[in-house]
Chimera marker file (.cmm) of the C-alpha trace (Angstrom):
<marker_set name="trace">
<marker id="1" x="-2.000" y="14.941" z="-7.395" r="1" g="1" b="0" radius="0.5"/>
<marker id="2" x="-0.398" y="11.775" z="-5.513" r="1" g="1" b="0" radius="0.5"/>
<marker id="3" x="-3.562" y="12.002" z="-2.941" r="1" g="1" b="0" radius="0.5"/>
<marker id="4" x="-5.703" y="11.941" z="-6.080" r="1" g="1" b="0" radius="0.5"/>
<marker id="5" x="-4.075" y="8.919" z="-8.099" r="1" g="1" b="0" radius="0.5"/>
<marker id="6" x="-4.566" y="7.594" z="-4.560" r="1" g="1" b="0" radius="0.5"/>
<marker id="7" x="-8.303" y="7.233" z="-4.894" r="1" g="1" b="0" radius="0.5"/>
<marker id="8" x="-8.552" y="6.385" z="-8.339" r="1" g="1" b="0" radius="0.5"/>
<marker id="9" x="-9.740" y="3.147" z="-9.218" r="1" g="1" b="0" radius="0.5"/>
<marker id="10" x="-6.693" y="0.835" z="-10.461" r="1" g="1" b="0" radius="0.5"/>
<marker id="11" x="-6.815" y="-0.670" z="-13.846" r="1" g="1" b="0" radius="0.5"/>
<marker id="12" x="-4.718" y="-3.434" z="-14.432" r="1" g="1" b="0" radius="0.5"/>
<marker id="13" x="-3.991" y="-6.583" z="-17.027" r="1" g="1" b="0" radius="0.5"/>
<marker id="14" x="-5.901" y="-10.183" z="-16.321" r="1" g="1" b="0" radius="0.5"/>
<marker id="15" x="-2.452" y="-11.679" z="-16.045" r="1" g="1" b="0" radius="0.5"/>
<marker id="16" x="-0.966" y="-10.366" z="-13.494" r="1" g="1" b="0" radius="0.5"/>
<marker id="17" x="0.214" y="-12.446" z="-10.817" r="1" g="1" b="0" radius="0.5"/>
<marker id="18" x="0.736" y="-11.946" z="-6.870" r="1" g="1" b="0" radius="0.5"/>
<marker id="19" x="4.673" y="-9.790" z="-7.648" r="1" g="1" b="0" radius="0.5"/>
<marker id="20" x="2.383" y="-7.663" z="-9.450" r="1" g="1" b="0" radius="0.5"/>
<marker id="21" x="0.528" y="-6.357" z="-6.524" r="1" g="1" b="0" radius="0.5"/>
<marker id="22" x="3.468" y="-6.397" z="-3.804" r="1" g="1" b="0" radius="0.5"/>
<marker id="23" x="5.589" y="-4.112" z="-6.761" r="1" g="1" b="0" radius="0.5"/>
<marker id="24" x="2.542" y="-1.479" z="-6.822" r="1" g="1" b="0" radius="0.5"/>
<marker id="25" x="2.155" y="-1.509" z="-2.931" r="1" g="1" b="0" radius="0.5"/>
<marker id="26" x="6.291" y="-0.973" z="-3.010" r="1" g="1" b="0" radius="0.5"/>
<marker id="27" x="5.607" y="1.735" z="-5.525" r="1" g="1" b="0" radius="0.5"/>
<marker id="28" x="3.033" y="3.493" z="-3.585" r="1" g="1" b="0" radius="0.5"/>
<marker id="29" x="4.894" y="3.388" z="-0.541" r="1" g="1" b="0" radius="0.5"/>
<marker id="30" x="7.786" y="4.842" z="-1.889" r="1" g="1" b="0" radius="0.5"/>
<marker id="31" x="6.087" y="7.953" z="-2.970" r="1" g="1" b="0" radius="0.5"/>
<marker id="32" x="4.516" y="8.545" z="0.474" r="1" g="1" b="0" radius="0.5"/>
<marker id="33" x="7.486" y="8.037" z="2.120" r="1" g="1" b="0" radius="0.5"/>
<marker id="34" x="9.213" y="11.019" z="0.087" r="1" g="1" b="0" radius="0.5"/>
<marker id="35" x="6.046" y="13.161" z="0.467" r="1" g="1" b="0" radius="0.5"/>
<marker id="36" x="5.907" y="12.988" z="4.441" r="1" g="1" b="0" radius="0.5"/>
<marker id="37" x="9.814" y="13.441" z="5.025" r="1" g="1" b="0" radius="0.5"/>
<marker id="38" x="9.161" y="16.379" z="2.724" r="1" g="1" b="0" radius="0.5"/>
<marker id="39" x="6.536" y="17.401" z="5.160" r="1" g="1" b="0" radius="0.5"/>
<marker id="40" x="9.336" y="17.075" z="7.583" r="1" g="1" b="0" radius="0.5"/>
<marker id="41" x="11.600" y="19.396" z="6.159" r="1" g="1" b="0" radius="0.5"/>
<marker id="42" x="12.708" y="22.970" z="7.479" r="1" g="1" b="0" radius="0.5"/>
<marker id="43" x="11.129" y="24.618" z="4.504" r="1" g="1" b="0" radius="0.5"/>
<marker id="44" x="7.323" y="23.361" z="5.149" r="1" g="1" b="0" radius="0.5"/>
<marker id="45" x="7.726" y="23.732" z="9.076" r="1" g="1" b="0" radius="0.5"/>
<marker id="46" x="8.640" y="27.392" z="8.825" r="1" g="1" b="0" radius="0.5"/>
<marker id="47" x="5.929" y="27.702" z="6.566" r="1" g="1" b="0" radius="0.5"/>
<marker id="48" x="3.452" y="25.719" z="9.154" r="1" g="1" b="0" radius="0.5"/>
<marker id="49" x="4.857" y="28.194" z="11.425" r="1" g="1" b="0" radius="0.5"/>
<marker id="50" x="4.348" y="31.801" z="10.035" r="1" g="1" b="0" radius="0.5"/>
<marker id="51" x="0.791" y="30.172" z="8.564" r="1" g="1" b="0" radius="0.5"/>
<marker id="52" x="-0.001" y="28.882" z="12.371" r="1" g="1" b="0" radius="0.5"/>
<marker id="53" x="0.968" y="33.418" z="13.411" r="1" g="1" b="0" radius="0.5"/>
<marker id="54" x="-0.777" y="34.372" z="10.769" r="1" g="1" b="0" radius="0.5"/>
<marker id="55" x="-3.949" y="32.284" z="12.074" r="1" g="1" b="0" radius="0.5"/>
<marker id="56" x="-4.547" y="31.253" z="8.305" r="1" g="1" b="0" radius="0.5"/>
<marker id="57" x="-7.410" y="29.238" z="6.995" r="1" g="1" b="0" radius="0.5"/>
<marker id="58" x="-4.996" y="27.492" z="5.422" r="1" g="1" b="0" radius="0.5"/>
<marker id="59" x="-3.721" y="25.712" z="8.277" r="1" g="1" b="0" radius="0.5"/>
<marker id="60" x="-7.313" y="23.171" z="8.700" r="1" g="1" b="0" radius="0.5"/>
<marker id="61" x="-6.870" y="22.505" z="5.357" r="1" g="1" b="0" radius="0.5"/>
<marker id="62" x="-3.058" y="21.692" z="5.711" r="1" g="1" b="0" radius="0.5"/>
<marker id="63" x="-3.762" y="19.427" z="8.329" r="1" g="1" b="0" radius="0.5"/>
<marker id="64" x="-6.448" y="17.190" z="6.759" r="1" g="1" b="0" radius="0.5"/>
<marker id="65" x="-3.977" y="16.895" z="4.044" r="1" g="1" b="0" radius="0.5"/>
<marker id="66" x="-1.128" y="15.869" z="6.103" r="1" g="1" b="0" radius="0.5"/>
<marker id="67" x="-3.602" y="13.238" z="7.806" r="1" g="1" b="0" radius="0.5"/>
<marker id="68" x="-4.596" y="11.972" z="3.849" r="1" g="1" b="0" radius="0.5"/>
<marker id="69" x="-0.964" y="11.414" z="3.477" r="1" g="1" b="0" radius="0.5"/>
<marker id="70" x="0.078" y="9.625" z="7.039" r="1" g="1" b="0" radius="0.5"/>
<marker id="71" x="-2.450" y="7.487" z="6.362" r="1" g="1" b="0" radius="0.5"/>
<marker id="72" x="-1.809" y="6.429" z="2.961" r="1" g="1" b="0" radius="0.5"/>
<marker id="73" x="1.840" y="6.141" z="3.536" r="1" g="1" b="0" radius="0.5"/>
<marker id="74" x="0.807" y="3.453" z="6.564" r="1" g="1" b="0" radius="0.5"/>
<marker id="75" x="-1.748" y="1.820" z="4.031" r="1" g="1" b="0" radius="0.5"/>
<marker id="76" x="1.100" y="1.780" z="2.010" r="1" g="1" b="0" radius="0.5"/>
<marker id="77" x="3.879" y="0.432" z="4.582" r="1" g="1" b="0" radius="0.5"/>
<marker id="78" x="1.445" y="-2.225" z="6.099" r="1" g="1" b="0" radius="0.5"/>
<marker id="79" x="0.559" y="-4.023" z="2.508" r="1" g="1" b="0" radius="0.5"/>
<marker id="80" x="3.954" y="-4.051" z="2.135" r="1" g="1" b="0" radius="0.5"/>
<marker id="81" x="4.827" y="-5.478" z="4.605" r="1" g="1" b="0" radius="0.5"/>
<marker id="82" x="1.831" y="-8.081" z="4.701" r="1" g="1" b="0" radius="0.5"/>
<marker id="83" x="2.190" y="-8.733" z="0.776" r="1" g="1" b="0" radius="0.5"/>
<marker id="84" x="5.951" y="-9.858" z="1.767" r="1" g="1" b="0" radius="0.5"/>
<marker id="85" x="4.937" y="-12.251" z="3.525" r="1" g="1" b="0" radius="0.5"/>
<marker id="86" x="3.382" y="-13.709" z="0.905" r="1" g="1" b="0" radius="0.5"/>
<marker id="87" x="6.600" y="-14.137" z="-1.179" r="1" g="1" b="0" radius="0.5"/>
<marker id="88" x="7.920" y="-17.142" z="0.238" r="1" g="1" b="0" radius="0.5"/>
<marker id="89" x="4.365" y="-18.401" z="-0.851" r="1" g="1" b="0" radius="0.5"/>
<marker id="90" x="3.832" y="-17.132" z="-4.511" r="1" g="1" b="0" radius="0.5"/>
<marker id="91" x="7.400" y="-17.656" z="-5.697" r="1" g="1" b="0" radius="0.5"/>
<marker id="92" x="7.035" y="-21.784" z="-6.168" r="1" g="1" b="0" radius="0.5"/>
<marker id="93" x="4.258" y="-20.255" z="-8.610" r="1" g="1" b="0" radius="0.5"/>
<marker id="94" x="6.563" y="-18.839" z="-10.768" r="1" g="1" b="0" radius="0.5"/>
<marker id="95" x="9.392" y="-21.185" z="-10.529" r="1" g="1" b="0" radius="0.5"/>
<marker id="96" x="7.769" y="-24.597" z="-10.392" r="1" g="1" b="0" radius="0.5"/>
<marker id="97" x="5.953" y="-26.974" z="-12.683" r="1" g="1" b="0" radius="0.5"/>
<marker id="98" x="2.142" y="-26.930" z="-12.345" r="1" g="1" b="0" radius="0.5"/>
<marker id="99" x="2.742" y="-30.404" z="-9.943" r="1" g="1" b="0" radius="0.5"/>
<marker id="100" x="4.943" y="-28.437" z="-7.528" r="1" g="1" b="0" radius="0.5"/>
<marker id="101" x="2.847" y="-25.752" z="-6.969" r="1" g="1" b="0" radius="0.5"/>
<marker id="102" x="0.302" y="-27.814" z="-5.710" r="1" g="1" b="0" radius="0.5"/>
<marker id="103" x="2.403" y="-28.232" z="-2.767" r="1" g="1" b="0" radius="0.5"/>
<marker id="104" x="2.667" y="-24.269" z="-2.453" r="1" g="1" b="0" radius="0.5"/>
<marker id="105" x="-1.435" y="-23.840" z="-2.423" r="1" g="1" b="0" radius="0.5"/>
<marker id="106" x="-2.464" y="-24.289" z="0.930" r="1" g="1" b="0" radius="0.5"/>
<marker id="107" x="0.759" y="-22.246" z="2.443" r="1" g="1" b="0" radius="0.5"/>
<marker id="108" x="-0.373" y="-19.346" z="0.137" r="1" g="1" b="0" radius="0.5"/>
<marker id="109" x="-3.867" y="-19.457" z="1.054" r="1" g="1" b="0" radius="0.5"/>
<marker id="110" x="-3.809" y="-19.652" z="4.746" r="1" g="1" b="0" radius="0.5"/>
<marker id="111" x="-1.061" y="-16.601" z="4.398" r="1" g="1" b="0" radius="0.5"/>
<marker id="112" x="-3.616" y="-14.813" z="2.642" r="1" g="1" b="0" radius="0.5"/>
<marker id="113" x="-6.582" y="-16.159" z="5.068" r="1" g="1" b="0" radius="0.5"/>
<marker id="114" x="-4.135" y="-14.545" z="7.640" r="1" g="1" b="0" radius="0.5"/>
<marker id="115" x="-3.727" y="-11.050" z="5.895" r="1" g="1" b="0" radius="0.5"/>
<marker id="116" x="-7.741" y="-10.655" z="5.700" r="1" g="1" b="0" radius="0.5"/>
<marker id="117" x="-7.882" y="-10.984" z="9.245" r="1" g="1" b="0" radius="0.5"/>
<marker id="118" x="-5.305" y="-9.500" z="10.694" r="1" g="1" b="0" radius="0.5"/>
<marker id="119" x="-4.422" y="-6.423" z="8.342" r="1" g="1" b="0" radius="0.5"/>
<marker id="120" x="-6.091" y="-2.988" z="9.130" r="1" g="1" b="0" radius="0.5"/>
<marker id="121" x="-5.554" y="-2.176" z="5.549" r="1" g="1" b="0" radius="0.5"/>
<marker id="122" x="-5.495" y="-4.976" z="2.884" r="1" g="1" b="0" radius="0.5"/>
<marker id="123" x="-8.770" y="-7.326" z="4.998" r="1" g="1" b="0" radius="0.5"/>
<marker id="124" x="-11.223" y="-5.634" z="2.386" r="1" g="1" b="0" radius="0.5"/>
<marker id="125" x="-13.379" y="-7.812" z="0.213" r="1" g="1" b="0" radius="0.5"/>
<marker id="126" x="-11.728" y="-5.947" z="-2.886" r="1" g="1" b="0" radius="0.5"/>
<marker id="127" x="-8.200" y="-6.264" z="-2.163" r="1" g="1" b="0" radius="0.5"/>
<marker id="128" x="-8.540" y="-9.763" z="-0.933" r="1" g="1" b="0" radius="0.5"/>
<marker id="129" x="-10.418" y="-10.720" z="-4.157" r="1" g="1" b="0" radius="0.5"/>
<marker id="130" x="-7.756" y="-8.782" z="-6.397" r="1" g="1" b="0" radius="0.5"/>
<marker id="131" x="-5.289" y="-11.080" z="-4.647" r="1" g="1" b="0" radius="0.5"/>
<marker id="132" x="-6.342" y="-14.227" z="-5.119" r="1" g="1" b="0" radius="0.5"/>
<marker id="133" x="-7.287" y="-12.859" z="-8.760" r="1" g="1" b="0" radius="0.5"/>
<marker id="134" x="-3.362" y="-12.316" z="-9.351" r="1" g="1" b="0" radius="0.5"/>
<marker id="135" x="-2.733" y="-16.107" z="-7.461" r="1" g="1" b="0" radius="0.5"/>
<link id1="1" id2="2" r="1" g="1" b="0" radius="0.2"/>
<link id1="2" id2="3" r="1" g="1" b="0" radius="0.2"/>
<link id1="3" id2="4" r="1" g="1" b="0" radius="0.2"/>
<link id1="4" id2="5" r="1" g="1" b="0" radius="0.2"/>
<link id1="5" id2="6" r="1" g="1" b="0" radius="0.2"/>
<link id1="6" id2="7" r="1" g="1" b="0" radius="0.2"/>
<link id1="7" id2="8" r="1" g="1" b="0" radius="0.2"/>
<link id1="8" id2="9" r="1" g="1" b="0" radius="0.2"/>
<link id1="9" id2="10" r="1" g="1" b="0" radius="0.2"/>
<link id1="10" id2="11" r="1" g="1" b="0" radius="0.2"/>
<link id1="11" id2="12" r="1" g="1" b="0" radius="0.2"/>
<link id1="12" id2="13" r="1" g="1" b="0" radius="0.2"/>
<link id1="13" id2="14" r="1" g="1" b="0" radius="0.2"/>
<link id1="14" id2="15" r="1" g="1" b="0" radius="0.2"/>
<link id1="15" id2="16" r="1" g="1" b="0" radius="0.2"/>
<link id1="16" id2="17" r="1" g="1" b="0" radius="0.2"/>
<link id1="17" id2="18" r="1" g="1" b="0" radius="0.2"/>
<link id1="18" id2="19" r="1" g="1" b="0" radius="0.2"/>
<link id1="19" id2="20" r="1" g="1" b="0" radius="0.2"/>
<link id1="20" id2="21" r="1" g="1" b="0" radius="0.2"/>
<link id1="21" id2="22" r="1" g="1" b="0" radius="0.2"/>
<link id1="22" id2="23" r="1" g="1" b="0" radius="0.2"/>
<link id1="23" id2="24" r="1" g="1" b="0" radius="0.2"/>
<link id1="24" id2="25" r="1" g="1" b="0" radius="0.2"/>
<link id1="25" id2="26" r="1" g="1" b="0" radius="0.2"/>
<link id1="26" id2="27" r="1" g="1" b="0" radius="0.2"/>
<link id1="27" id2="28" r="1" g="1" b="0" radius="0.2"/>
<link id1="28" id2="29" r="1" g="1" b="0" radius="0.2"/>
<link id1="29" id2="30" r="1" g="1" b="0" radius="0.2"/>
<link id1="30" id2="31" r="1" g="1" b="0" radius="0.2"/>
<link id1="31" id2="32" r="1" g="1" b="0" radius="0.2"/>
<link id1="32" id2="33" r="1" g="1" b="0" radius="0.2"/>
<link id1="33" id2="34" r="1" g="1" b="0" radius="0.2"/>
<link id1="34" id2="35" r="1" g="1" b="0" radius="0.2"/>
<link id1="35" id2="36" r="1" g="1" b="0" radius="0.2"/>
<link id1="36" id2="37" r="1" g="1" b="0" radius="0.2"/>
<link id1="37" id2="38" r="1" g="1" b="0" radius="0.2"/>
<link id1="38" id2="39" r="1" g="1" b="0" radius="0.2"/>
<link id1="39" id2="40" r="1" g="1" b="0" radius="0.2"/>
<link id1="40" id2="41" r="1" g="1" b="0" radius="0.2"/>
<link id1="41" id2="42" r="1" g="1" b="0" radius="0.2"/>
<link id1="42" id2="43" r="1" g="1" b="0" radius="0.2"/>
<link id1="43" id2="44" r="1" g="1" b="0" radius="0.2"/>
<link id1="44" id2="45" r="1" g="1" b="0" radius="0.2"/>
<link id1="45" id2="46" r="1" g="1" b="0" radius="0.2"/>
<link id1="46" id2="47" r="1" g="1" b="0" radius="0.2"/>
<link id1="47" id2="48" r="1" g="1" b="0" radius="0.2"/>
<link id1="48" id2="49" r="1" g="1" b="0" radius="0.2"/>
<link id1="49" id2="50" r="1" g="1" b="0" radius="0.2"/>
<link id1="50" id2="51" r="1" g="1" b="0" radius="0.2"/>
<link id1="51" id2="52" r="1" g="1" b="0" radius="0.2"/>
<link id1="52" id2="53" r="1" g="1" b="0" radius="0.2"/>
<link id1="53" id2="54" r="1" g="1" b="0" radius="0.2"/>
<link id1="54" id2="55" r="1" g="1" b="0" radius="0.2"/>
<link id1="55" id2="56" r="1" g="1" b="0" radius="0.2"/>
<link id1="56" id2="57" r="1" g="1" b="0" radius="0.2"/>
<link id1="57" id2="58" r="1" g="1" b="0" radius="0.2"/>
<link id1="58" id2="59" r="1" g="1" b="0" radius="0.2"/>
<link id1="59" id2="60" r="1" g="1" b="0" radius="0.2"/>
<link id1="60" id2="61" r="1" g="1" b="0" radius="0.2"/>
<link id1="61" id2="62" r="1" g="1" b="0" radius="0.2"/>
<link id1="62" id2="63" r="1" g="1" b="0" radius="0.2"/>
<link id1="63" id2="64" r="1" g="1" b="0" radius="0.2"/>
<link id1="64" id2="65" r="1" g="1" b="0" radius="0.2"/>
<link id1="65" id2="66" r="1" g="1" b="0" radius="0.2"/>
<link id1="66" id2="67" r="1" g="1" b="0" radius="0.2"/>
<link id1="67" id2="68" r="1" g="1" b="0" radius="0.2"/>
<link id1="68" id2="69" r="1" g="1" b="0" radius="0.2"/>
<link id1="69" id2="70" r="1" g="1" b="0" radius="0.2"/>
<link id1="70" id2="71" r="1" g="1" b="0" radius="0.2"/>
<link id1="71" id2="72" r="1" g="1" b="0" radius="0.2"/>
<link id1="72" id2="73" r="1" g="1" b="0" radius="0.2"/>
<link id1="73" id2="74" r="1" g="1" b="0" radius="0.2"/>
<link id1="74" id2="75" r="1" g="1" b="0" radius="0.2"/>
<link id1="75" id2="76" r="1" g="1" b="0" radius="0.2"/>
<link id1="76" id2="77" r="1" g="1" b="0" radius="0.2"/>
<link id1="77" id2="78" r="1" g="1" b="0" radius="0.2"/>
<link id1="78" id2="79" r="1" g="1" b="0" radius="0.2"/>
<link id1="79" id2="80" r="1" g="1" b="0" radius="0.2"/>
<link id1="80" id2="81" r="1" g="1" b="0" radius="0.2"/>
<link id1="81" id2="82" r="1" g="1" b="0" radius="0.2"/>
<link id1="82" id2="83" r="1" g="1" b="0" radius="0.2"/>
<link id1="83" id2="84" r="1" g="1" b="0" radius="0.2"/>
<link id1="84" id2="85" r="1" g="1" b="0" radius="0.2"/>
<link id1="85" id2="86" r="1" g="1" b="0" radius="0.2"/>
<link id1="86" id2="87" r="1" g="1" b="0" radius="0.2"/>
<link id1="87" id2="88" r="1" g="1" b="0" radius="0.2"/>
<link id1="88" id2="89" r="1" g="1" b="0" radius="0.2"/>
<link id1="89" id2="90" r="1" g="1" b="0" radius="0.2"/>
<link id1="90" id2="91" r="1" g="1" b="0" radius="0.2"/>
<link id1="91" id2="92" r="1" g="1" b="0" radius="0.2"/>
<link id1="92" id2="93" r="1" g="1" b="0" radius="0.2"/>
<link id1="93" id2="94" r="1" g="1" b="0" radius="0.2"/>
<link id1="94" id2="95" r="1" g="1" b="0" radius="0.2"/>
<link id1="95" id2="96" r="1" g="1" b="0" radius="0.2"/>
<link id1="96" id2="97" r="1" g="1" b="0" radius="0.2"/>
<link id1="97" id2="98" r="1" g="1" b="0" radius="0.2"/>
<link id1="98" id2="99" r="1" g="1" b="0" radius="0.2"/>
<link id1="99" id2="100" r="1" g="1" b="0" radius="0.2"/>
<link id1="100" id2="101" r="1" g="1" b="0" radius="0.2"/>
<link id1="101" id2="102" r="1" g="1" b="0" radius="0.2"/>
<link id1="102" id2="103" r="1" g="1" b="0" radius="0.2"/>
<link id1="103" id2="104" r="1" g="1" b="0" radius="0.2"/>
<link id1="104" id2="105" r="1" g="1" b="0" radius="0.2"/>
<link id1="105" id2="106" r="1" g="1" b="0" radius="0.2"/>
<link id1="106" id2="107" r="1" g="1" b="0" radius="0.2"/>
<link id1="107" id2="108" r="1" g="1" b="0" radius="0.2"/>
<link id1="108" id2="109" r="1" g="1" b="0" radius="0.2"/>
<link id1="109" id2="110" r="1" g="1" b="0" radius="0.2"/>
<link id1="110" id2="111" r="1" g="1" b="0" radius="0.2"/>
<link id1="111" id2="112" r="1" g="1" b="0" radius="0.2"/>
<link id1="112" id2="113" r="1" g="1" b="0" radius="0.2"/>
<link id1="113" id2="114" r="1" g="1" b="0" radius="0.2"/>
<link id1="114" id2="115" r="1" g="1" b="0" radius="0.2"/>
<link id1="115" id2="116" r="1" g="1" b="0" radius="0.2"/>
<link id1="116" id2="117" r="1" g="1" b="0" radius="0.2"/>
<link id1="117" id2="118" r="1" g="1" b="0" radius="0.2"/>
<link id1="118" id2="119" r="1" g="1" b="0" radius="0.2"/>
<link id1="119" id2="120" r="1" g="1" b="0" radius="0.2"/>
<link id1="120" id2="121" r="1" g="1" b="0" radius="0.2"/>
<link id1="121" id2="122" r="1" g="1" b="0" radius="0.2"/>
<link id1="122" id2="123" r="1" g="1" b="0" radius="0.2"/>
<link id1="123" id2="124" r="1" g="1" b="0" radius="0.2"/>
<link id1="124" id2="125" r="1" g="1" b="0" radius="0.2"/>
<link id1="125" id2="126" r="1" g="1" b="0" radius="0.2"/>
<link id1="126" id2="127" r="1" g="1" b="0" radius="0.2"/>
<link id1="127" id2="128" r="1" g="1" b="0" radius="0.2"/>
<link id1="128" id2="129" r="1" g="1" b="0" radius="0.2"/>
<link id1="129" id2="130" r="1" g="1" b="0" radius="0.2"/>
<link id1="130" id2="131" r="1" g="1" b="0" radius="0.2"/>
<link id1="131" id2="132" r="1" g="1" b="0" radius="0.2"/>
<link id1="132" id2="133" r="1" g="1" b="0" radius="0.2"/>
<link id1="133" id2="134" r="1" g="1" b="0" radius="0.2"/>
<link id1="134" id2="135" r="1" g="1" b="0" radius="0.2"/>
</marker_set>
């Protein structure tokens, strides 16, 4: 189900701003996180192991699975961790008058400039643009 709201479209409001989309990364993250220490647990490595005797079927799709999940939970932990870097950025666009901000602009833009280029997650054309959509 998690893998599944995973690679659903998101719908979201016109005015959301830049917290918006580090709070749903956080979000996302969070869930991933619990799902692969599950995967971690005594419970599903027995059951890996009497699946793995049993030379189930199972097991191949298991493991694609498991590899849907790594990888979203590193999608996940790498936004975050990019869209923080961001905050020290966005946050004069919340707190300041329109005047202030200006000064704010360029800092936020080369951050984001940065983020497209060096992210092996976030440097789509979508993200990017759903960004600086939120900004």
């Amino acid at each position: 189900k998690v893998l599944a709201e995973n690679d659903q479209l998101r719908k979201e409001a016109d005015d959301l701003g830049p917290r918006a989309e580090l709070d749903y990364w956080k979000k996302k993250l969070s869930k991933f996180n619990y799902l692969t220490e599950q995967l971690k647990s005594p419970h599903v490595k027995a059951m890996l192991g009497v699946l793995t005797a049993a030379k189930s079927k199972l097991l191949k799709k298991w493991r694609a699975l498991d590899i849907r999940i790594t990888d979203a939970a590193n999608e996940a932990k790498d936004n975050v961790k990019y869209l923080y870097s961001l905050e020290k950025y966005y946050d004069p666009l919340y707190n300041s008058d329109p005047v202030s901000m200006l000064d704010a602009i360029p800092g936020l833009i080369n951050a984001i400039k940065m983020i497209q280029s060096i992210s092996q997650y976030y440097n789509t054309s979508e993200k990017i643009s759903s960004l600086f959509v939120k900004v």
